[in-house]
TORVO-636695 format. One line per field, with one value per residue (C-alpha): residue in one letter; x, y, z; residue number from 1. Coordinates in steps of 0.02 Angstrom, whole numbers, plus 50000, padded with zeros to 5 digits. Example, Ala and Ser with C-alpha at 12.3 -4.5 7.8 and 13.67 -1.06 7.14 Angstrom:
res: [A|S]
c1: [50615|50684]
c2: [49775|49947]
c3: [50390|50357]
n: [1|2]
END
This chain:
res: [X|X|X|X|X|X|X|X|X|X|X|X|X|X|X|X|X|X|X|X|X|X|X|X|X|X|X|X|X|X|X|X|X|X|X|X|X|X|X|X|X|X|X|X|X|X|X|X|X|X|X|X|X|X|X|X|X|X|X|X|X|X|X|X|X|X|X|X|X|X|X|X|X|X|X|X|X|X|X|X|X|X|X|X|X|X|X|X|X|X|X|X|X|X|X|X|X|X|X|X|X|X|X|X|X|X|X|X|X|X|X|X|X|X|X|X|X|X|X|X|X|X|X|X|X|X|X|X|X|X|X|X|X|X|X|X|X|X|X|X|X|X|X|X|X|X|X|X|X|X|X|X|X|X|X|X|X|X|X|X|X|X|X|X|X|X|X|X|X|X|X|X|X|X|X|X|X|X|X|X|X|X|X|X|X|X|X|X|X|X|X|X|X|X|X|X|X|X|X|X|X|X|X|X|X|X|X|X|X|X|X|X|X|X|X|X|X|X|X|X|X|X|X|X|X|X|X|X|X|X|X|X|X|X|X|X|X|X|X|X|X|X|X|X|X|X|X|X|X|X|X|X|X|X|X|X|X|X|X|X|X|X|X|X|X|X|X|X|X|X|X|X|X|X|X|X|X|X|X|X|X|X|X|X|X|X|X|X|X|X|X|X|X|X|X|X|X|X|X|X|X|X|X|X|X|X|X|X|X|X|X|X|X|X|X|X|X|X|X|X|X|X|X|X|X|X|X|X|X|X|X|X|X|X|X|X|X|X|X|X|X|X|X|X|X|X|X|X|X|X|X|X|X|X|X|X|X|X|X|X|X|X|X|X|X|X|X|X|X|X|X|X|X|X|X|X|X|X|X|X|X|X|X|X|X|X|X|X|X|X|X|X|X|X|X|X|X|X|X|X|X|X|X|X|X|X|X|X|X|X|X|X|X|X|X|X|X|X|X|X|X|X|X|X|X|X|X|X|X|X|X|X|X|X|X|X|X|X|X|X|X|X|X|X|X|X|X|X|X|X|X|X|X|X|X]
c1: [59833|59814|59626|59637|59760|59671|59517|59589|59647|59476|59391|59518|59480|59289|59324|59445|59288|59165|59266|59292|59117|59044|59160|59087|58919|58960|59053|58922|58876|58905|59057|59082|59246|59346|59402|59551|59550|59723|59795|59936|60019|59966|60106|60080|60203|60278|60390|60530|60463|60428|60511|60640|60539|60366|60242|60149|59960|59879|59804|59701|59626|59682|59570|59460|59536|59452|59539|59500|59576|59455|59350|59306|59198|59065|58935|58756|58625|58592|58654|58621|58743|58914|59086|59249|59397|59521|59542|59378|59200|59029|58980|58810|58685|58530|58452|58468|58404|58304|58251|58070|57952|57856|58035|58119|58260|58278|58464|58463|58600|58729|58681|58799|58886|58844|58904|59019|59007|59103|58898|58854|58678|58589|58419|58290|58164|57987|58050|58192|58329|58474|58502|58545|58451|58424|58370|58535|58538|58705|58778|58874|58951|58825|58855|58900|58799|58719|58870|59011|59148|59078|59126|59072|59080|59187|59160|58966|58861|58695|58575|58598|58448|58412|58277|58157|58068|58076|58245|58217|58266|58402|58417|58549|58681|58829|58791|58987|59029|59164|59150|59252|59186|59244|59364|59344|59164|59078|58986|58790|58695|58582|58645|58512|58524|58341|58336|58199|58301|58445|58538|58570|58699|58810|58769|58656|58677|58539|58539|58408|58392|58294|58228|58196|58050|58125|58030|58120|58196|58273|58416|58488|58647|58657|58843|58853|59037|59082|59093|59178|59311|59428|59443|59267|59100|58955|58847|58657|58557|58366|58270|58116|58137|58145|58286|58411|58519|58673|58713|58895|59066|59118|59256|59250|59040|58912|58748|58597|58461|58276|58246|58362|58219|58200|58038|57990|58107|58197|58385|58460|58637|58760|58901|59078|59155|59364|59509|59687|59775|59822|59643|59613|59503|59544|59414|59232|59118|59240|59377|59503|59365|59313|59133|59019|58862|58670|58550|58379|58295|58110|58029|57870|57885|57922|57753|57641|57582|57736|57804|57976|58154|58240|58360|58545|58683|58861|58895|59069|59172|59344|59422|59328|59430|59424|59519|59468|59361|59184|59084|59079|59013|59151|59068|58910|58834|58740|58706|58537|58409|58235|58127|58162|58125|58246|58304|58422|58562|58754|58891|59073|59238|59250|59068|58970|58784|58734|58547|58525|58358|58287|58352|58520|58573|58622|58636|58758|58671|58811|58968|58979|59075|59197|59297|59463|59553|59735|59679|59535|59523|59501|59360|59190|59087|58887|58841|58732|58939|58939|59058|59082|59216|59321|59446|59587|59524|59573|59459|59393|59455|59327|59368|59306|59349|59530|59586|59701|59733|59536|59495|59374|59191|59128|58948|58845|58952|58951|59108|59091|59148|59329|59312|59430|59305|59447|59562|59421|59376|59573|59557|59415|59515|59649|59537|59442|59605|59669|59500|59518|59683|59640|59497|59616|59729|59590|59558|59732|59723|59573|59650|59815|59711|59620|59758|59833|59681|59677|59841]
c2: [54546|54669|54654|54477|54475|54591|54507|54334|54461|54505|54333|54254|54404|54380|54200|54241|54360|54220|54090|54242|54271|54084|54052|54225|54153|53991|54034|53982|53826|53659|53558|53674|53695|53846|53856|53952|53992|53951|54013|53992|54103|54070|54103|54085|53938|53868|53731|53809|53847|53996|54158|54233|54397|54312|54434|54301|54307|54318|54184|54044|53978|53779|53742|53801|53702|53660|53668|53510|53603|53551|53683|53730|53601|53664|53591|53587|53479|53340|53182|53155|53281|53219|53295|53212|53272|53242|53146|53045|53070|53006|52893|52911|52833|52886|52726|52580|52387|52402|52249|52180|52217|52068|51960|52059|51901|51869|51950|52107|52163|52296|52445|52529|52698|52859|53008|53101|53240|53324|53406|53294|53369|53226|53174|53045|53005|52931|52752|52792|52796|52920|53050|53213|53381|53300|53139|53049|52901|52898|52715|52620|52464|52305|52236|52065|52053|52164|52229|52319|52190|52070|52183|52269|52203|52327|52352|52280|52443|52461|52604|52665|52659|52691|52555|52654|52468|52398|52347|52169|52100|51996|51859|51861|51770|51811|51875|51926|51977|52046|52014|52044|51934|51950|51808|51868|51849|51731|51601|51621|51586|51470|51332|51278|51392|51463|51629|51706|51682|51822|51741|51579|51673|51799|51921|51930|51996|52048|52089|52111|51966|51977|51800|51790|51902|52052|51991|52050|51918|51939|51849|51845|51760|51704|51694|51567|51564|51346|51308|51144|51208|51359|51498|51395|51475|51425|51527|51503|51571|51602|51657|51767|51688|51509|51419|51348|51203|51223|51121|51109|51210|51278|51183|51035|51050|50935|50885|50983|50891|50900|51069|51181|51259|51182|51268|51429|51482|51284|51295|51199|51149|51260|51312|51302|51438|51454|51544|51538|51593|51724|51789|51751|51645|51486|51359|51381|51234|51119|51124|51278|51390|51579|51530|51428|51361|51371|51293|51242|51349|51324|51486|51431|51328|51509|51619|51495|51668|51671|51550|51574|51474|51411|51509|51476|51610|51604|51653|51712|51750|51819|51949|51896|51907|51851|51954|52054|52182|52203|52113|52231|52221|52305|52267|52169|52166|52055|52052|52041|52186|52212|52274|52484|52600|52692|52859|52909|52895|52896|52882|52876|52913|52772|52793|52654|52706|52640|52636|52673|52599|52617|52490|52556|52429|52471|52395|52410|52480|52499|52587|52746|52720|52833|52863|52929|52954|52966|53153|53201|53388|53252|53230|53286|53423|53360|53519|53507|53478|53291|53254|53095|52979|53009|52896|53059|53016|52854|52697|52747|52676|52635|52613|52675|52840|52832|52680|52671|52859|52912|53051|53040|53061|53183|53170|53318|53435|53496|53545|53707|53805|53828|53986|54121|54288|54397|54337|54333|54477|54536|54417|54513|54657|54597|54511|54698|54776|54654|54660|54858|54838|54738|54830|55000|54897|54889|55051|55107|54984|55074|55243|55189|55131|55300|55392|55297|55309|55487|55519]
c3: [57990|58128|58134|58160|58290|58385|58359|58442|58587|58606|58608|58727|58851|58821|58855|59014|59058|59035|59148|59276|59297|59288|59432|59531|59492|59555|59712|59843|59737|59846|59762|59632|59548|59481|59313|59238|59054|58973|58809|58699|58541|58366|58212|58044|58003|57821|57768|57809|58004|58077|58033|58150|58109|58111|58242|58283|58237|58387|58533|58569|58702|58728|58861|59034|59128|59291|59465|59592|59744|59906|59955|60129|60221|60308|60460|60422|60537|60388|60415|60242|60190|60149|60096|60055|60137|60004|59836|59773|59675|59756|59609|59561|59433|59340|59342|59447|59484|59658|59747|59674|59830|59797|59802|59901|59913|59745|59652|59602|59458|59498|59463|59347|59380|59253|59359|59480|59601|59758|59797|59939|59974|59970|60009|60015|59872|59911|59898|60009|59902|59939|59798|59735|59698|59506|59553|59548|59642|59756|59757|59884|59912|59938|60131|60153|60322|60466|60530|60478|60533|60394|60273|60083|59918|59848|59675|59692|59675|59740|59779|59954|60041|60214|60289|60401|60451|60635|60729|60737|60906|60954|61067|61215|61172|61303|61462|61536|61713|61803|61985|62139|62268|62443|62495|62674|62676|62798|62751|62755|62907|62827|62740|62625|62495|62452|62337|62430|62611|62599|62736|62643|62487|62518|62360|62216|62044|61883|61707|61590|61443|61288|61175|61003|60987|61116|61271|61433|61549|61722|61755|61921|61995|62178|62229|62397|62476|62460|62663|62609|62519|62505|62366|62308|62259|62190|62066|62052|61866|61893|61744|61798|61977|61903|61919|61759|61783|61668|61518|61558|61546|61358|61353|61330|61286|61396|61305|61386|61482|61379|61480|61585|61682|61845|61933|62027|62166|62136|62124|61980|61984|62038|61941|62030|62034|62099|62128|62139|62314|62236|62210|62024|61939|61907|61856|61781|61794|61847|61714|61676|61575|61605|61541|61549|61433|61494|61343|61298|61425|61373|61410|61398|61562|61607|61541|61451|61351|61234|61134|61060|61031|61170|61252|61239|61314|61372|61547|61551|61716|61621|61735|61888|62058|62259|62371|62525|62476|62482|62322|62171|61996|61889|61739|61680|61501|61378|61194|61179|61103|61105|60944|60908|60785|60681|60772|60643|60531|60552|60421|60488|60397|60275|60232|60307|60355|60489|60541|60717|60829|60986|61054|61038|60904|60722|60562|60409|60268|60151|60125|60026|59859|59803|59629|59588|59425|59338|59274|59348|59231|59097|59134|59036|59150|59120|59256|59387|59481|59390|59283|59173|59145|58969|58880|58945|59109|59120|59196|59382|59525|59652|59840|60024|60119|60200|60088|59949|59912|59944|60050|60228|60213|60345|60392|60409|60309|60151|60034|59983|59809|59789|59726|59797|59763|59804|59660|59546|59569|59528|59374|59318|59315|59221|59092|59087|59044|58911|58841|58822|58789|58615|58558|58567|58460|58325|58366|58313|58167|58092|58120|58017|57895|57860|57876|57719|57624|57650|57597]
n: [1|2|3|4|5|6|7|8|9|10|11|12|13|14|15|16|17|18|19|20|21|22|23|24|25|26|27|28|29|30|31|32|33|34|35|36|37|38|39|40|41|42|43|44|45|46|47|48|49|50|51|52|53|54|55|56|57|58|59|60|61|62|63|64|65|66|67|68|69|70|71|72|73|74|75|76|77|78|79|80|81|82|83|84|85|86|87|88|89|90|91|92|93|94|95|96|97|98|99|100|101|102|103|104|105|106|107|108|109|110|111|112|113|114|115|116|117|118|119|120|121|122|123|124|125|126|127|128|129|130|131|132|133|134|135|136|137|138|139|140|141|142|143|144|145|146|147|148|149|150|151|152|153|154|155|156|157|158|159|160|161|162|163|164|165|166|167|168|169|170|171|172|173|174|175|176|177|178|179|180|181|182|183|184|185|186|187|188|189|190|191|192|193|194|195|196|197|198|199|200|201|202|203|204|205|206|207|208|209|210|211|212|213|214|215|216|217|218|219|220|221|222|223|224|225|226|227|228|229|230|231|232|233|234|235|236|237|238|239|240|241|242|243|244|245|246|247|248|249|250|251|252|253|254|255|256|257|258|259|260|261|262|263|264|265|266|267|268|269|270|271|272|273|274|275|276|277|278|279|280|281|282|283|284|285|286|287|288|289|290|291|292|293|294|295|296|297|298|299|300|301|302|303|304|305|306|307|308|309|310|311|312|313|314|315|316|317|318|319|320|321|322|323|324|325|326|327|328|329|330|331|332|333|334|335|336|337|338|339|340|341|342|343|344|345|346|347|348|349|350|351|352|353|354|355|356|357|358|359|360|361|362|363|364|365|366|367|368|369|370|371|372|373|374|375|376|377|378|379|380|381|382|383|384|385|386|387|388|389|390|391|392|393|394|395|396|397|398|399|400|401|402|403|404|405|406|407|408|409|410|411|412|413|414|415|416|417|418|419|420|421|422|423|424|425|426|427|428|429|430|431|432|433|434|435|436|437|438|439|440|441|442|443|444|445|446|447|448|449|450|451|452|453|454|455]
END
């Protein structure tokens, strides 16, 4: 019996070697992770049980157990390259249902999930799909819009892949201002107003407006203090120089006239502007509003060359103030976007990719989908860092970086091997030793042995 019980001694410390050196090998490899070999004793048992005087007869090994520990998370200059800072799996499948290019709006079938990995080095294909070094495709949730507000199906897989066509351009639909106009201000000389006569308004204001296929428009306000009436303006809107006549406050609505373009350098209505004595705004249009509507603006009355939708945008006035200070702009944007090309990629913490243009718009391309499980060393090791789901593992539970127990997603990084070469290498040493440490017990064995036979 002392052969064999030396011999287990020796095949668990070949083992122990094994495991030491696979993780040495394996120490620069991206998501990999360490494995410890474990072991338990073996006796020889009966009915009765086992003997109070029972040896033993040697060890096993019950099981290399791998170690899911994060690893160190490193910066590279990929956006492509993701690592999870905490719990979770990217999910990943070998085959999957891609949009037919010649119905590019007809349903496309889940895909369904076959893999998991911590290696976030991913990369593009030649159809634009997203996957790993082995041709993996990485899947994320399907997005229920352009945008991120509008949410992810959660649970709905689909390929991830990264749309390298032309921002389309948006229309302006909200143009906002924050004004301070100067309640000490003088009326203008001239009291005709005229846009091209500087001394008939008191200040002017412009902000670049885009239709429905990206064309540029100019839209300036003319601000002319109300000599009739106090803590009163009124606000004039000229598209490219021509002048649009309001279809009425936002609340309650007014129906627009056929056309809100009024003619070159021809004032439409104004819109009333006024304040409280204490400086803020009050009324909008007429009625207690901070916005006000301008619709139907027929741009072709505009530039006969171009022949879009008519234009329709909010004005709004919210946070606009008269007191005595010179006129200021404090803040002035609009919504609109002309057509851009993709620039690049970014992917934030709870894995949404967004596709950045040009134009400085972006779109929601999905959101990353990650996997967690009740064991996770249950799980079956395919190599390549994938594992696969087992029935020890228990059923994955799918959800987004930094929700329900998931980890961050951290774009352009890469998780690195959890490998600790230092202990290794002190592991190696130890398994060296208990491997010489057996094989002089056989050595011993076979010298008893002779010495009986000699005798």
């Amino acid at each position: 019996m002392g052969f064999a019980t030396a011999l287990s001694g020796l095949k668990a410390a070949s083992t122990n070697l094994q495991v030491t050196g696979n993780n040495i090998a394996n120490a620069q490899t991206v998501g990999f992770k360490e494995s410890r070999a474990e072991f338990a004793d073996v006796y020889a048992s009966s009915l009765s049980g086992v003997s109070k005087t029972q040896p033993g007869t040697g060890v096993r090994v019950t099981e290399v157990a791998q170690q899911f520990n994060q690893g160190n998370i490193e910066a590279t200059q990929n956006s492509l390259d993701l690592a999870v800072s905490g719990n979770g799996f990217f999910v990943l499948s070998d085959n999957v249902n891609l949009p037919d290019p010649n119905n590019p709006t007809a349903p496309v079938d889940p895909s369904v999930p076959t893999a998991y990995t911590r290696n976030g080095a991913f990369q593009l294909n030649s159809a634009g799909n997203v996957v790993n070094s082995e041709g993996k495709y990485l899947l994320a949730f399907a997005p229920n819009g352009t945008t991120a507000a509008e949410g992810f199906s959660t649970g709905v897989f689909r390929p991830l892949t990264i749309d390298t066509s032309q921002g389309l351009p948006s229309a302006t639909e909200n143009i906002a201002m924050k004004l301070n106009l100067n309640g000490a201000a003088n009326n203008p000389t001239n009291t005709t107003f005229d846009p091209k006569d500087p001394l008939s308004y008191n200040n002017m204001t412009s902000v670049t407006t885009y239709d429905t296929q990206g064309n540029a428009h100019i839209a300036s306000t003319y601000y002319v203090k109300d000599p009739a009436a106090a803590n009163a303006w009124n606000a004039y809107l000229f598209i490219d120089g021509y002048g649009i006549t309001t279809g009425g406050p936002s609340t309650p609505p007014l129906p627009a006239p056929d056309s809100s373009v009024v003619g070159l350098n021809m004032a439409g209505d104004p819109v009333p502007l006024t304040f409280t004595a204490t400086g803020l705004l009050d009324t909008v249009g007429g009625v207690t509003a901070t916005k006000v509507e301008f619709g139907n603006i027929d741009l072709t009355q505009i530039n006969p060359n171009i022949s879009v939708k008519p234009m329709a945008f909010n004005l709004e006035y919210a946070g606009t103030t008269q007191t005595a200070t010179p006129f200021s702009v404090n803040a002035l944007t609009q919504d609109g976007l002309p057509a851009g090309n993709l620039t690049g990629i970014d992917v934030d913490g709870t894995g949404v990719v967004f596709a950045r243009y040009s134009n400085g718009g972006s779109k929601a391309l999905g959101q990353v989908a990650l996997a967690r499980f009740q064991s996770s060393q249950a799980l079956a090791k395919l190599g390549d860092t994938t594992w696969a789901k087992t029935s020890s593992s228990g059923q994955p539970i799918y959800g987004a970086g930094g929700d329900n127990n998931f980890g961050t997603i951290q774009s352009s990084a890469l998780e690195g091997s959890n490998v600790d070469l230092s202990a290794q290498l002190v592991k190696l040493i130890v398994a060296q030793q208990s491997y010489q440490a057996n094989s002089q017990a056989i050595t011993t064995e076979k010298t008893l042995i002779e010495t009986i036979l000699r005798a």
